[in-house]
N, C-alpha and C positions, 0 to 999 in steps of 0.2 A: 366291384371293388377295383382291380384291373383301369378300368376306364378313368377311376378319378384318379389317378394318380400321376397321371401328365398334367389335371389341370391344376391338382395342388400343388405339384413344381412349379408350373407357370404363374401361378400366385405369390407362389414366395419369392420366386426370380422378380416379377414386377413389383412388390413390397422395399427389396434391395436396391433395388434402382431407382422408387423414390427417398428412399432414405438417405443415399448418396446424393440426391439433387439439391433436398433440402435438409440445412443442417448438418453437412458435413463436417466431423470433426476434425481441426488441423493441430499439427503438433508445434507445440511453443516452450521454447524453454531446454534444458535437461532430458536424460531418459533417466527414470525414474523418478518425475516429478509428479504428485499427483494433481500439478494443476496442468500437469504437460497437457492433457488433452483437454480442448472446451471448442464453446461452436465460433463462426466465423466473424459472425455478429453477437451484439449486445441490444435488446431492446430498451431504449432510456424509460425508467419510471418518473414519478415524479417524486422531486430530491435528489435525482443524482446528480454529478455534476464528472466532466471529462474527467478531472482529478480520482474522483472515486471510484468510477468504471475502470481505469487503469491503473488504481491502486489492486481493484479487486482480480485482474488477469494477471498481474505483475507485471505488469508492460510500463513503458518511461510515455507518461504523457503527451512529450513532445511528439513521437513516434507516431501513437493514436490520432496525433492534432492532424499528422500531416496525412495518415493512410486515407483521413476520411474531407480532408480538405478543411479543415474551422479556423478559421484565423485568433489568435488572441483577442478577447480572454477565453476563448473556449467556449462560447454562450450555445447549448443544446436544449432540445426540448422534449417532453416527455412522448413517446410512442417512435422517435428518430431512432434508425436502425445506426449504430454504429460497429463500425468494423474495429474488431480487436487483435487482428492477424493480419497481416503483409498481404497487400493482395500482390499478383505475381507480375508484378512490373517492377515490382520493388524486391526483389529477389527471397534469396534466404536471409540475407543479415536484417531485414524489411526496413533500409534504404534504397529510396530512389537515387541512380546514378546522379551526378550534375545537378541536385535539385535540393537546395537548401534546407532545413525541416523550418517550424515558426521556429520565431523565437518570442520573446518577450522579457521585455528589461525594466518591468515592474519594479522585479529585484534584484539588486545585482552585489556580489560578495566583491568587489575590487576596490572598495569603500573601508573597510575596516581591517584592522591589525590581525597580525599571525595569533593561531590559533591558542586560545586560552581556555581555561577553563573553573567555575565557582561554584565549586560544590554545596548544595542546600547544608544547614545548618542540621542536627541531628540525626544523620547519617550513621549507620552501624553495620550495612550488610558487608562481610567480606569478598576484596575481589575474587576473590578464588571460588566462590560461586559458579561462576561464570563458564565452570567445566559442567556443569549441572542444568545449563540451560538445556529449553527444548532444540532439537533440530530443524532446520528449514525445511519446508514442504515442494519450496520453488528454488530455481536455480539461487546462489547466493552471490554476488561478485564485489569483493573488496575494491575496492578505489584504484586509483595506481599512488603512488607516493607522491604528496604534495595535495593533490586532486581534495577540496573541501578547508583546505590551512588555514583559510581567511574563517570561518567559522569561527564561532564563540558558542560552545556548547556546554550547559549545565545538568546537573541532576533535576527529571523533572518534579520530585518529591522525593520524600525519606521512605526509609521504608528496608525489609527485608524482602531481599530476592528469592524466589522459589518460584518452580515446577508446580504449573495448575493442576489440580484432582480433574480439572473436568477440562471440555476439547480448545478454552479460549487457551491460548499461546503455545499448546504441544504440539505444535506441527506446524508451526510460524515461528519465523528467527524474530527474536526480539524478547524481552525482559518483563518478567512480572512482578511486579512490587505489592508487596504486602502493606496495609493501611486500615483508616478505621474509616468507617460513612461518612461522607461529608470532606475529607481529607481535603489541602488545597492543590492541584494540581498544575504546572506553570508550562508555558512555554521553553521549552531547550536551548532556543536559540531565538534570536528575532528572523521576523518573518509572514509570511499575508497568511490567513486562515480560508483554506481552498474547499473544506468541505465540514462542516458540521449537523449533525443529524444521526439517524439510525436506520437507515435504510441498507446499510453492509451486513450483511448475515453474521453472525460468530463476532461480531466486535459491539456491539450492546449501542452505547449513545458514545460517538467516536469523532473525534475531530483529528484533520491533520492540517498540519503546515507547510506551506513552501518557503522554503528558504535561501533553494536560488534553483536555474535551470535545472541543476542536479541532485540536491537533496530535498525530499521530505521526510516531516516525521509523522508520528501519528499516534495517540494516547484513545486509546479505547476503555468501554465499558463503567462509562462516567455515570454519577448520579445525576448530576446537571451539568448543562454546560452555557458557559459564561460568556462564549463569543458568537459571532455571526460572521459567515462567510463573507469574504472581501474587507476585512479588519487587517489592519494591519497592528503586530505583536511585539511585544520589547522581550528580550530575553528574561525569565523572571515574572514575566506579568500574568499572574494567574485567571487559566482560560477554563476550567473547569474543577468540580469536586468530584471524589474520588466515590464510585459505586461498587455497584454489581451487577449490572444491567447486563442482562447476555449469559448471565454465567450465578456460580451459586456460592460466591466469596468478593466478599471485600478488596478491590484489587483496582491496579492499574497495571495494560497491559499496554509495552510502549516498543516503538518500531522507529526506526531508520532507512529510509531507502535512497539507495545512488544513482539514478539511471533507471528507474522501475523496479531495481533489485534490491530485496534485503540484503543489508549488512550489520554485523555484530555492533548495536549501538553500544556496549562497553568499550568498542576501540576508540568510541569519540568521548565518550562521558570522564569527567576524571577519575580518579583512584580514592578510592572513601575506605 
C-alpha cells in the first residue's frame, strides 16, 4: 500500500498539468459572474455565426473579430476554433495597443434623427415593473450619456412583463413579455438580422439584430421566425411570432446589448 502512493500522487500531479494545457479556464467579465469563467476557445458548430458566439461569452463582436483575425462580415466555419478571450498581446482590457479593431459600416447610426420612441398599440404593463426584473448573470454596463441617441427604439410587442417560473430570463438582464402563440413580434429598431436559428442553449428559436457597431438586440424563444440572416429590418417590421420554444410558457424574452454587454432595455424602450 506504501508503494502506491507516490505513484497515485504522480498521477494526479500529471492529470493537473494536462488539464492546465488543455482548456484552461480564463476569467472574463465581473467576480461574481457566472459566466466569469469559460474556456479560451469556442468550437464553431454549424449555425453559428461570430455574432452569436459573442453573444453567447458576452464579449463585443468586434473584439472577437479582431483576437482571431476575420475581417467583415465575420464569415466562420463549422469545426474553426475560435478564441473568446484576449490572448496576451492584447492585454487585460483584450486591446491590442496601436491596432485598430474591424470595423464595418454596413450600418451606420449618423443617418437618422435624435432618439425617439413608438410604443406598439395595446400596451398595459406598468413601468414600475421593471424593479421586478431578473438580475444580470454577466457584467452589465450602461452606455455613457448620449452614446446610442440616434436610435429609434420601439416596444417589440405588447404584452405584460414578468419574472419567468423557469431558467429563460432569470439570470439574463433583459425583459419577458407575456403573450399568446403566435403573437407578432417586430423589430425594435431598424437594423441587419446577424443571427437566426436555435443553436443558443436557454434562448429557444432566437434572433438578434445589429444595429450599429454597438448595439444589438435580441428576441428569443419564438414559435417561428420570419427572417433570415443578412436581412436587412425597418423598425416595426415583423420578424418573428411569439412562442415557447426553450422554455414552458408563452413568452418573449428580449435583450439589449452595448459593447457585448447587457443593459436594461427599459432605459431605451418608451414609457407605456
Amino acid at each position: 500500500m506504501k508503494s502506491s502512493q507516490p505513484t497515485f500522487l504522480l498521477i494526479l500531479f500529471f492529470l493537473s498539468v494536462m488539464g492546465g494545457c488543455t482548456g484552461k479556464p480564463v476569467l472574463v467579465g465581473d467576480r461574481g459572474s457566472s459566466l466569469a469563467w469559460h474556456p479560451r476557445f469556442h468550437t464553431a458548430q454549424h449555425g453559428d455565426t461570430l455574432y452569436s458566439i459573442a453573444w453567447k461569452y458576452g464579449q463585443d463582436f468586434r473584439r472577437v473579430a479582431e483576437w482571431n483575425r476575420i475581417p467583415p462580415p465575420y464569415v466562420i466555419r463549422p469545426g474553426q476554433r475560435i478564441r473568446i478571450a484576449p490572448p496576451p498581446e492584447f492585454g487585460r482590457t483584450g486591446r491590442a495597443a496601436e491596432q485598430p479593431s474591424p470595423s464595418d459600416d454596413s450600418l451606420s447610426t449618423t443617418s437618422t434623427p435624435r432618439a425617439r420612441a413608438y410604443p406598439l398599440p395595446g400596451s398595459t404593463a406598468p413601468r414600475t415593473e421593471r424593479d421586478a426584473l431578473p438580475a444580470p448573470d454577466i457584467a452589465s454596463a450602461e452606455p455613457a450619456p448620449g452614446e446610442g441617441d440616434d436610435i429609434v427604439w420601439q416596444w417589440p410587442t405588447s404584452g405584460e412583463l414578468f419574472v419567468a417560473r423557469s431558467g429563460a430570463g432569470k439570470q439574463r438582464r433583459g425583459i419577458n413579455i407575456k403573450g399568446r402563440r403566435g403573437q407578432p413580434i417586430h423589430a425594435a429598431a431598424s437594423g441587419k438580422v446577424v443571427y437566426s436559428g436555435n443553436g443558443l442553449i436557454g434562448y429557444g428559436k432566437l434572433i438578434i439584430l445589429k444595429h450599429s457597431n454597438q448595439y444589438l438586440s435580441a428576441y428569443a424563444h419564438n414559435w417561428e421566425l420570419l427572417v433570415s440572416e443578412g436581412e436587412q429590418v425597418a423598425r416595426g417590421a415583423q420578424i418573428a411570432r411569439m412562442g415557447s420554444s426553450g422554455v414552458d410558457q408563452v413568452m418573449l424574452h428580449f435583450e439589449i446589448r452595448h459593447n457585448g454587454k447587457p443593459v436594461d432595455p427599459l432605459h431605451y424602450l418608451p414609457k407605456r
